[in-house]
SEDRENSE-980624 format. One record per atom (N, C-alpha, C): residue in three letters; z, y, x. Coordinates in steps of 0.05 Angstrom, whole numbers, plus 5000, padded with zeros to 4 digits. Layout:
% residues N
ALAZYX;...
% end
This chain:
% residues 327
UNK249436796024;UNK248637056033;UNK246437146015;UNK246837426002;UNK245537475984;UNK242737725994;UNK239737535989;UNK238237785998;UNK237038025985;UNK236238245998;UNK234838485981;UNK232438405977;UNK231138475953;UNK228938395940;UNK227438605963;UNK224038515968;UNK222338615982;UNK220538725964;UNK218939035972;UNK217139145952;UNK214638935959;UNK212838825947;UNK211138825951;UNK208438985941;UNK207639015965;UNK203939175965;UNK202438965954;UNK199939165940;UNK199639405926;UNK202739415909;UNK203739755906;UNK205039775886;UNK203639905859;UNK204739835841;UNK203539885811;UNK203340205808;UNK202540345799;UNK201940635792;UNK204540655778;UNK205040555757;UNK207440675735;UNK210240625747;UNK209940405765;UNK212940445787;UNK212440665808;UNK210940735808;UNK210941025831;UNK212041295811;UNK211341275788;UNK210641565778;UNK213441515770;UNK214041265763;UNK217641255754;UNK219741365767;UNK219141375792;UNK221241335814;UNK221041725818;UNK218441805820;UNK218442135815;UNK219942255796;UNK221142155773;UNK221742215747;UNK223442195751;UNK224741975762;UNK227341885757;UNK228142095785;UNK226842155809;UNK228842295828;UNK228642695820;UNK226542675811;UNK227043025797;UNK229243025768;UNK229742795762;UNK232342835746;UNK235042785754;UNK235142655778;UNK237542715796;UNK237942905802;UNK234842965817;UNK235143235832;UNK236743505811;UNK236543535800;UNK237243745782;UNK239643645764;UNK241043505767;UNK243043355749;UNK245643425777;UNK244443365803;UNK246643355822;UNK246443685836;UNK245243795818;UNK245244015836;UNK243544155863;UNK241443995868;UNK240143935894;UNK238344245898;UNK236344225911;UNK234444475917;UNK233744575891;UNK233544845893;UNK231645025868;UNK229444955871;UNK227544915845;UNK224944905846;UNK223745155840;UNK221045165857;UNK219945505850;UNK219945555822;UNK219045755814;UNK218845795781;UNK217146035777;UNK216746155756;UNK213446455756;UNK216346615765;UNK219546645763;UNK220946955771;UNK220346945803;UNK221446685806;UNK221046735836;UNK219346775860;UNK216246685847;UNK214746765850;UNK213647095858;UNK214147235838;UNK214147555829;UNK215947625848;UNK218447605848;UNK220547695863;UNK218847715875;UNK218347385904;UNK216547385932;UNK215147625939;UNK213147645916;UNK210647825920;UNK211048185917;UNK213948185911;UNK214948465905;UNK216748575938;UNK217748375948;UNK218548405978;UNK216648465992;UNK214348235990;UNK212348236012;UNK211148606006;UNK209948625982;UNK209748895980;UNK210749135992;UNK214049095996;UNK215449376006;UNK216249346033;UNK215449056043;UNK215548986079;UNK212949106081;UNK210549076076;UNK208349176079;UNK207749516080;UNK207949656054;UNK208449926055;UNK210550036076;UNK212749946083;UNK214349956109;UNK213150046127;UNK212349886140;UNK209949746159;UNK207449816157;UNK205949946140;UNK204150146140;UNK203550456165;UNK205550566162;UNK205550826179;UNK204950826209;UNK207050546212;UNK206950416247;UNK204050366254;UNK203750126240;UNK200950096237;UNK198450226241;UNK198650476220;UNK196650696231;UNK196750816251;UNK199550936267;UNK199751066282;UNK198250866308;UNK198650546309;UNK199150516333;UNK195750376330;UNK194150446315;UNK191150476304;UNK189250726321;UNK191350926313;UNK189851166318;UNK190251176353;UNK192751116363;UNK193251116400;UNK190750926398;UNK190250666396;UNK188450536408;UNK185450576408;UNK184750806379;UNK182050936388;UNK181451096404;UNK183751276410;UNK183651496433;UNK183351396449;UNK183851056471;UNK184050966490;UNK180350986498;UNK179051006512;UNK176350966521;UNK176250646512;UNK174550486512;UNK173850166508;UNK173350126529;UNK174849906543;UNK173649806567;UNK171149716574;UNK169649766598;UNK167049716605;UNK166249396606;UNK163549286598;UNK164149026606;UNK164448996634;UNK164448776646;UNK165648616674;UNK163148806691;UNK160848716672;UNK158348766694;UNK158449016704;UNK158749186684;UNK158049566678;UNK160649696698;UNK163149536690;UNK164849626709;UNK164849816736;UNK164650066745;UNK164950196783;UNK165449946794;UNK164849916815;UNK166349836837;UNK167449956859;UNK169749996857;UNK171150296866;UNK173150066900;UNK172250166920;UNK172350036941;UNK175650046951;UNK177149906961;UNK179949816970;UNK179450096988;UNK182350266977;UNK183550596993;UNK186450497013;UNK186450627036;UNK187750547053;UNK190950747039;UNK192850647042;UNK196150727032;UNK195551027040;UNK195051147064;UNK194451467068;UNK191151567066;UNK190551687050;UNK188051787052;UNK186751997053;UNK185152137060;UNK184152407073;UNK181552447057;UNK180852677039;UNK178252697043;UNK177052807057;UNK174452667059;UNK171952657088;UNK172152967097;UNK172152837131;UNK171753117145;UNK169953227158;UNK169153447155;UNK165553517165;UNK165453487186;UNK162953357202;UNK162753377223;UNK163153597245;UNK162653857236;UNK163454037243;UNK166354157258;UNK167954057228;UNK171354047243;UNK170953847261;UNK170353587256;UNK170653397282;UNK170153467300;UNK168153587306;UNK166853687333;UNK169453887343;UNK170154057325;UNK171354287336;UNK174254207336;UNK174853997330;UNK178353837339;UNK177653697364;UNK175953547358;UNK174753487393;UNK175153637412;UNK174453847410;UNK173554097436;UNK176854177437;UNK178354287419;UNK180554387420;UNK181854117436;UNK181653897429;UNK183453677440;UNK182653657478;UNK180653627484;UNK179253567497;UNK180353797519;UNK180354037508;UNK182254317529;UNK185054347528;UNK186054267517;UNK188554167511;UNK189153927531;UNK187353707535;UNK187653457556;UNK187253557578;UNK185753687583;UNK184753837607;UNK186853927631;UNK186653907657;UNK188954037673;UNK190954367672;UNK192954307661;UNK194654427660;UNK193254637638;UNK192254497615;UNK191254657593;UNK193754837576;UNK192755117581;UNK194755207565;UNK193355527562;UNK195555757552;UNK193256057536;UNK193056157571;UNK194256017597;UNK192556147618;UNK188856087625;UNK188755937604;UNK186755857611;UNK184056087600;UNK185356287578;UNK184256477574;UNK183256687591;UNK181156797592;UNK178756977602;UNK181257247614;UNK181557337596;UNK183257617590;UNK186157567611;UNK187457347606;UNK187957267629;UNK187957347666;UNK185157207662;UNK184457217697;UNK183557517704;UNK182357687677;UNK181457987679;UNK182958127691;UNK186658057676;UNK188458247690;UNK188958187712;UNK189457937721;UNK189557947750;UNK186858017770;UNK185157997763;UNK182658037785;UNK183058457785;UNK183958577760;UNK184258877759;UNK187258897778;UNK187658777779;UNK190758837801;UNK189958787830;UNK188258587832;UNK186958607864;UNK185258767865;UNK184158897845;UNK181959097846;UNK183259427856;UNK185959387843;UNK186759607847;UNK188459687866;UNK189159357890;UNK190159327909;UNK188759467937;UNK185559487926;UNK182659567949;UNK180459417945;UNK180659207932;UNK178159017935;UNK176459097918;UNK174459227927;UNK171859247922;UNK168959137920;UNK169358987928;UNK167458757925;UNK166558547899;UNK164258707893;UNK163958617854;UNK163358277856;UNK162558187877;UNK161557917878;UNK164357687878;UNK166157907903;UNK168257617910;UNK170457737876;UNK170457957866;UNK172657937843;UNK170557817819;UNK168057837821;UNK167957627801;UNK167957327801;UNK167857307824;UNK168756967843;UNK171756877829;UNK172957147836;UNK176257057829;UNK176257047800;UNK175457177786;UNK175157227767;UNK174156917747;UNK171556747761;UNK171256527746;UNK172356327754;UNK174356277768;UNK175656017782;UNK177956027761;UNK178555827745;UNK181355797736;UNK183655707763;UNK184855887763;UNK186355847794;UNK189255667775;UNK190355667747;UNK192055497742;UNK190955207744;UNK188655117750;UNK188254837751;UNK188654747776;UNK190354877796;UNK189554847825;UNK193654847830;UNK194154967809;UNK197154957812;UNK199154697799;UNK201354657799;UNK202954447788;UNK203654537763;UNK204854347736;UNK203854457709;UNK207454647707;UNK208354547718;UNK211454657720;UNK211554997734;UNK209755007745;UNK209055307761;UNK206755447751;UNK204955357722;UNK202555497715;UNK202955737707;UNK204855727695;UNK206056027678;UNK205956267689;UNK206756167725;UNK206056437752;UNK203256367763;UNK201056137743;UNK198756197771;UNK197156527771;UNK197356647747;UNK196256937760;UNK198757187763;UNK199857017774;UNK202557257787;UNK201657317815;UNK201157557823;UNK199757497841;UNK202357487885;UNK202357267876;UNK203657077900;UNK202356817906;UNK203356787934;UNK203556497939;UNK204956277930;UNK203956047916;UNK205955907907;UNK205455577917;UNK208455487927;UNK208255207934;UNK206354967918;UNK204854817942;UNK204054577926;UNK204354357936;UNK206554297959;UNK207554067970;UNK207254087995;UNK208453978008;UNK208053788033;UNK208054178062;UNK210154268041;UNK211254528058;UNK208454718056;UNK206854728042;UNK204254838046;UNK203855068017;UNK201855158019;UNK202155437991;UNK200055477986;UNK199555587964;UNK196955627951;UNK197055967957;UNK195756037976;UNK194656347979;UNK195056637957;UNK196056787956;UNK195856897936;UNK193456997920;UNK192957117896;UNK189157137893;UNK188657437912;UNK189957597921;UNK189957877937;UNK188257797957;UNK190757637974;UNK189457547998;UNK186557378006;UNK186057197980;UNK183857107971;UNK182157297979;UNK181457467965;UNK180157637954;UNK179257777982;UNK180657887999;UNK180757988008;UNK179557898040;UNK180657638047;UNK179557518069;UNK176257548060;UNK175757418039;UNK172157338036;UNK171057678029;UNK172357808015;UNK171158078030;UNK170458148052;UNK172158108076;UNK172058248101;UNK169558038115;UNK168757838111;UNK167357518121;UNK164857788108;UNK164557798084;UNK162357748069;UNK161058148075;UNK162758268085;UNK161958528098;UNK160458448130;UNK158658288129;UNK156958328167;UNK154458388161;UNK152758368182;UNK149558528184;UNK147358298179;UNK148658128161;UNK146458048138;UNK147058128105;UNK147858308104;UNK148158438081;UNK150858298061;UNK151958128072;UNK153857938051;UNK153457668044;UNK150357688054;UNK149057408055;UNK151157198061;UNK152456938058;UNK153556748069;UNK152356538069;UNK149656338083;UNK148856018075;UNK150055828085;UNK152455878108;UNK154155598101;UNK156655758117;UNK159355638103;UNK162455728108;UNK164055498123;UNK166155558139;UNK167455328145;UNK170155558136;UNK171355278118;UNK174255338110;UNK176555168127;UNK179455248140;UNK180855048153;UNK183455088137;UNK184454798120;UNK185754898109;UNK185354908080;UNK183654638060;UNK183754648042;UNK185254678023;UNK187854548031;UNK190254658015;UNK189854507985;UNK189954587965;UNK189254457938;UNK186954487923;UNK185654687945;UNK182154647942;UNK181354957917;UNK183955117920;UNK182955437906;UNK180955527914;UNK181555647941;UNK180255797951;UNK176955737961;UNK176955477963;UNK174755287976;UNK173055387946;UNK173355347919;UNK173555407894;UNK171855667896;UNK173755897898;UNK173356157902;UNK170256227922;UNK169956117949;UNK168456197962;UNK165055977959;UNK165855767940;UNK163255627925;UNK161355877912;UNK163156027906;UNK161256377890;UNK159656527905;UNK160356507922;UNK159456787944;UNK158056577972;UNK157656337978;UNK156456187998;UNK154756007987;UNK152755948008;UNK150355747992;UNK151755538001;UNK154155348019;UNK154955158030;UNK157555218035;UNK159555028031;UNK162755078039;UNK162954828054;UNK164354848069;UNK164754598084;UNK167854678086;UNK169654498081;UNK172954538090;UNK175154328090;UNK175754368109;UNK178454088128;UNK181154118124;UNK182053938112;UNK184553908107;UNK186053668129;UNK188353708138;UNK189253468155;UNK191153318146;UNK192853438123;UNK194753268104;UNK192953148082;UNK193152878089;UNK192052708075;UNK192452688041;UNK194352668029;UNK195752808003;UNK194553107992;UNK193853228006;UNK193353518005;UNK190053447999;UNK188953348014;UNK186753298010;UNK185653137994;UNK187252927982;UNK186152787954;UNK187252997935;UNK189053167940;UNK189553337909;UNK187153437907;UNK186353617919;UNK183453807932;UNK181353687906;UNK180653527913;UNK178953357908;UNK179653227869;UNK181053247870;UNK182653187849;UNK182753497829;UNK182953647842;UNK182353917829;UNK179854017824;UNK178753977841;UNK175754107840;UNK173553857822;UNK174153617825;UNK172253427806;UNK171853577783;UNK174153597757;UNK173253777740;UNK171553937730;UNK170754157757;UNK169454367753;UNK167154267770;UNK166254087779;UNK163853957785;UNK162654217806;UNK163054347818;UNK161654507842;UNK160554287868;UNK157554337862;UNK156454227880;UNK156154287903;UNK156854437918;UNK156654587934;UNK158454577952;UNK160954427953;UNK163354447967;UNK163154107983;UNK163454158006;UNK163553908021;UNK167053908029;UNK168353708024;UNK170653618035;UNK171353428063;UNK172453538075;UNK173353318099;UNK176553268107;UNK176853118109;UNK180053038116;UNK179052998158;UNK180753138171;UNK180753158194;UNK182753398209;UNK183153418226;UNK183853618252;UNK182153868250;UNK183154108230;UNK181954348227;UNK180954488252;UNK183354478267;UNK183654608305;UNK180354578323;UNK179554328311;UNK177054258323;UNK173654318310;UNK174454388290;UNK171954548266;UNK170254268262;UNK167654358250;UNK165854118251;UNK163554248254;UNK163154168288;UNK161054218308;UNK158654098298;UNK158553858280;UNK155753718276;UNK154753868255;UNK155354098244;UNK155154248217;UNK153854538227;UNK155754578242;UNK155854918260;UNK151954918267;UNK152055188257;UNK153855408265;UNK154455518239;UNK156455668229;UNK156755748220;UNK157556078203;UNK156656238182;UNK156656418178;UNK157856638170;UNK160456458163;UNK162756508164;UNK165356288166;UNK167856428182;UNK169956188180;UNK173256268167;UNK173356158161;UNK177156318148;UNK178556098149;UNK180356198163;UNK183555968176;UNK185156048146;UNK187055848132;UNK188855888116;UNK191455808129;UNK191555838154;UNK193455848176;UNK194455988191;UNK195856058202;UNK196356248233;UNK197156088254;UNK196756128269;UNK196455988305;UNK196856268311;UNK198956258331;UNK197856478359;UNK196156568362;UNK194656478366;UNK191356548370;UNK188856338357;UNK186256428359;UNK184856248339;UNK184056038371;UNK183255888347;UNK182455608370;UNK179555618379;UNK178455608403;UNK176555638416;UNK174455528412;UNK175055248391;UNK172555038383;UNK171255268358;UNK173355348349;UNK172155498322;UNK169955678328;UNK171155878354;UNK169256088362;UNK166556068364;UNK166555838377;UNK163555738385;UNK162055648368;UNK163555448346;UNK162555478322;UNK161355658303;UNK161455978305;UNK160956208291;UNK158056228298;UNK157056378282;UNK153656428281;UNK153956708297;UNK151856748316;UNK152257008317;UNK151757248294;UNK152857448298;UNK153057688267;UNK155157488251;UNK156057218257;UNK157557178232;UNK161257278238;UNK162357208219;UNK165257318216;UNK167357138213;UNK169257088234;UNK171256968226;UNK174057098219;UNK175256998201;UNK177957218194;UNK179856948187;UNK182557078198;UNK183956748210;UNK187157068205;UNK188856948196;UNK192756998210;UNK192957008230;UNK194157138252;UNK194757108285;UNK197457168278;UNK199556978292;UNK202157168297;UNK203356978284;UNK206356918293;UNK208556758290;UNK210756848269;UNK212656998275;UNK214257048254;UNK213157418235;UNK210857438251;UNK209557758249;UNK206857668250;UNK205357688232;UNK202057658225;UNK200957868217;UNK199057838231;UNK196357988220;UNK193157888208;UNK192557988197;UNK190057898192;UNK187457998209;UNK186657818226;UNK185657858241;UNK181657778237;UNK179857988251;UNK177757988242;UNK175757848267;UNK174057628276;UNK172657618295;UNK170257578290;UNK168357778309;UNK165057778298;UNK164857658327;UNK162157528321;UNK160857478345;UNK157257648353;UNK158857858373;UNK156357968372;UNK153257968389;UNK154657718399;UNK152057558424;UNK152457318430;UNK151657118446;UNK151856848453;UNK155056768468;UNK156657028482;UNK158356978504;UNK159557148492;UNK160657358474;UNK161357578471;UNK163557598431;UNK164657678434;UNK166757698405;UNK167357938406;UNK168258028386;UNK169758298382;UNK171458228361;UNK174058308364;UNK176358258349;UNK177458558330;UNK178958548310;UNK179258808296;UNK182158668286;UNK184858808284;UNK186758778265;UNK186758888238;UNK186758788219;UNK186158868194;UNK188459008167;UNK189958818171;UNK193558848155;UNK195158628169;UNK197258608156;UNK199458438153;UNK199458218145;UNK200258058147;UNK200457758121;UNK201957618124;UNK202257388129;UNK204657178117;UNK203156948113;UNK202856698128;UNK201256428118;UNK203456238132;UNK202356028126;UNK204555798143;UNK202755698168;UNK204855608184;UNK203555538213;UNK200655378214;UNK198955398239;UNK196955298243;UNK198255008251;UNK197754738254;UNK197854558266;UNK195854348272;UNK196354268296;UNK193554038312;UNK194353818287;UNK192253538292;UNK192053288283;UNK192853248257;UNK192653068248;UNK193052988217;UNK195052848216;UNK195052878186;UNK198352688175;UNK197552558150;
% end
């Protein structure tokens, strides 16, 4: 077995430089790589030249966009421009706030709507005016009571029509005429119109109780439908009148621990008025009450001494029945 000779280290200088000699004359004998040379050189540097001039114009152009750009701020100098919510509004003056408030706020309000307008209640208080009612005190009574807050929101549209209109439990909200008109005839006796305390029977949804807070230093008034009488109460909170005492009880029987009183008005008709009431009346004061079954009148009673009444028929009317005890 025949072996290959081994180089050994150190190798000699003149066997290195041999072996360079000897393979760049292969190299070029067999055809192998081009070696650079000065043409090829030149060539090189004549390309790179016309890739460059090429490539010049881009260059500038995309020079000149990047000085127009502002230079970014450093980190420190940077705004700090605070996280904006996906919808944004600019700030609204306190002013509007206030005044979207107030609009919202009457808008939430009972049965808020354009009856709630002034001009409104004017035309109707001029239609009872021009019905007879003369009395500047009780039409401006009617006049500041919003009487649609006292009605259902499905029926506001008619509260100054001037009728009676249902508010449950078979019972009606008075028309404003009749309003008007009972606390006129009360508020005509020989204390000049004076009224310091009223008994109402018959709160109903608490209008009229409303109405006669204007023209009396004290209302006192009994409702016996229990429903009827939390509406009442439910109506009138709102308008905060201090002056109106509520009671849930048996109207028929008045409230003797209160009496006497200086005026009284039934929002009822009975046959006749009930005898507890009578006695209840102040003397000089006035009660005005419905008499009459399928035919009413409006009926007037003064008391003109300790034992003694005088009665007067006044007009016509229309109320729903008087009845004893509560429900």
């Amino acid at each position: 077995m025949s072996e290959k000779p081994t180089s050994r280290f150190p190798l000699s200088l003149a066997s290195v430089v041999d072996k360079k000699k000897n393979g760049a004359a292969a190299g070029s004998a067999s055809g192998g790589r081009a070696q650079a040379t000065t043409q090829t050189a030149a060539k090189n540097a004549a390309q790179s030249s016309q890739r460059a001039a090429a490539l010049k114009p881009v260059q500038q152009g995309l020079s000149q966009a990047l000085r127009a750009q502002p230079a970014p701020l450093p980190v420190s100098r940077r705004p700090q421009v605070p996280a904006q919510p996906l919808l944004s509004a600019a700030p609204v003056p306190k002013t509007a706030v206030k005044n979207v408030m107030t609009v919202t706020q009457t808008n939430n309000s009972n049965h808020a709507s354009p009856l709630a307008s002034e001009a409104v209640r004017k035309a109707m208080v001029a239609r009872v005016a021009k019905q007879g009612v003369a009395d500047a005190k009780v039409l401006a009574a009617l006049e500041a009571v919003p009487r649609h807050m006292f009605i259902e929101q499905g029926l506001a549209s008619q509260a100054y029509v001037d009728a009676s209109l249902p508010i449950g439990h078979h019972q009606t909200i008075s028309q404003p005429y009749i309003v008007a008109r009972m606390i006129e005839i009360m508020r005509q006796n020989r204390n000049g119109g004076r009224l310091e305390r009223v008994l109402e029977i018959g709160t109903g949804c608490g209008y009229q109780a409303a109405v006669l807070s204007r023209v009396a230093g004290e209302v006192y008034s009994i409702e016996r439908i229990k429903p009827l009488h939390e509406l009442a109460k439910t109506n009138l909170r709102p308008l905060r009148i201090a002056n109106i005492r509520l009671h849930y009880g048996d109207g028929m029987l008045g409230l003797p621990q209160v009496a006497p009183f200086d005026g009284i008005i039934l929002a009822a008709a009975g046959l006749e008025v009930p005898r507890a009431l009578l006695e209840q009346l102040a003397i000089g004061g006035r009660l005005v009450a419905p008499v009459g079954g399928s035919q009413q009148v409006l009926e007037l009673i003064e008391r003109v001494s300790q034992h003694d009444w005088r009665s007067t028929t006044m007009e016509q009317c229309h109320f729903v029945p008087l009845r004893p005890g509560t429900v």
